[in-house]
C-alpha positions in Angstrom: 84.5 119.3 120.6 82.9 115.5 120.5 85.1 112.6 120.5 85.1 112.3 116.4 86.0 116.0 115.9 89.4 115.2 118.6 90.4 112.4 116.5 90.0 114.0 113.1 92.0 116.9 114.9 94.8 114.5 116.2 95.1 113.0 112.9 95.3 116.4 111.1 98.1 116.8 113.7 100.1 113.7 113.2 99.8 114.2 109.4 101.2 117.8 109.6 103.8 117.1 111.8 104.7 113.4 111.4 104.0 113.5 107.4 104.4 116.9 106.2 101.1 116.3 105.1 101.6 114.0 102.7 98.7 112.0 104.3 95.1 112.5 101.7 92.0 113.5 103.6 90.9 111.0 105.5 87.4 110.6 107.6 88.1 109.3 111.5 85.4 108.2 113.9 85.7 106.3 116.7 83.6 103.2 116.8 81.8 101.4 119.8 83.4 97.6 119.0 85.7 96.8 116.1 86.1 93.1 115.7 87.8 90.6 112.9 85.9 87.6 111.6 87.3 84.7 110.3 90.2 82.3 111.5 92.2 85.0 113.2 89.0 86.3 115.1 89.7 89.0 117.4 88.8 92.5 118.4 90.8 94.8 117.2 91.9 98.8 118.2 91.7 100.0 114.9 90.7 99.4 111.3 91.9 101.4 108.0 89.9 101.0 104.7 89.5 102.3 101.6 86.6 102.6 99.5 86.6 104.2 96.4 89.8 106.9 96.5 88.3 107.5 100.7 90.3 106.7 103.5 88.1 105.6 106.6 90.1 105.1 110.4 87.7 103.8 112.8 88.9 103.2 116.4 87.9 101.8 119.1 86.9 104.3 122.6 90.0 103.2 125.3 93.6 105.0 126.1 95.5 103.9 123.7 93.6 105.7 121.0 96.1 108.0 120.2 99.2 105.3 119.6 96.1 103.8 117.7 95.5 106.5 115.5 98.9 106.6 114.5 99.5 103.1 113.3 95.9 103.8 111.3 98.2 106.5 110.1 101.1 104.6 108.7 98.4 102.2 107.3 97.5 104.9 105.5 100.9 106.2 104.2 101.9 102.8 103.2 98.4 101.5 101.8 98.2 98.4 100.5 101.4 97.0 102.8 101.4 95.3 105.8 103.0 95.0 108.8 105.6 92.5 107.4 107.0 95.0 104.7 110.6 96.3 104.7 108.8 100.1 104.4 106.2 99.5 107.8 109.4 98.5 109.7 111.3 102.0 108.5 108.4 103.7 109.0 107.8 102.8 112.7 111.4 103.4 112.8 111.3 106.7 111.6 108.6 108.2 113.7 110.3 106.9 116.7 113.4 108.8 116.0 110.8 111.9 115.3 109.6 111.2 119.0 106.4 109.9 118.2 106.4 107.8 121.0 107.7 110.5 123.9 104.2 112.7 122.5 101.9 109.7 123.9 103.4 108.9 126.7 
């Protein structure tokens, strides 16, 4: 199994056990560098985006792929909110108490 094929798995995963499959289908490939222009340049881990009714994680090759993966995920759930919303903050909350984090580490 390549690299793309285990992330596609490992989100299939999350989303059946984390989301009772709630998630829709989404396409998962890891990238070689990921990087955000403008004033907040940076590079980044991992990038959700939608085109068209199409989900697309891309993440960046290192260790932490997999915690990566799963905040694509919750992207994903809560598409368009951000990071700031009431709903991310229960969300992150509510896979911790799931035992998200004790799967990754």
């Amino acid at each position: 199994m390549g690299l793309d094929e285990r992330a596609q798995a490992q989100f299939d995963t999350f989303n059946a056990v984390y989301f009772n499959g709630e998630l829709p289908d989404v396409d998962v490939r890891f990238v070689h560098d990921l990087r955000l222009d403008g004033p907040r340049r940076c590079r980044l881990l991992g990038a959700t985006s939608k085109v068209g009714g199409q989900f697309f994680i891309e993440l960046r090759r290192d260790h932490m792929w997999r915690l990566t993966l799963m905040h694509e995920a919750v992207h994903v759930r809560l598409w368009p909110r951000s990071h700031k919303s009431k709903q991310w903050k229960q969300e992150v909350q509510r896979l911790a108490v799931a035992g998200f984090l004790l799967e990754v580490f």
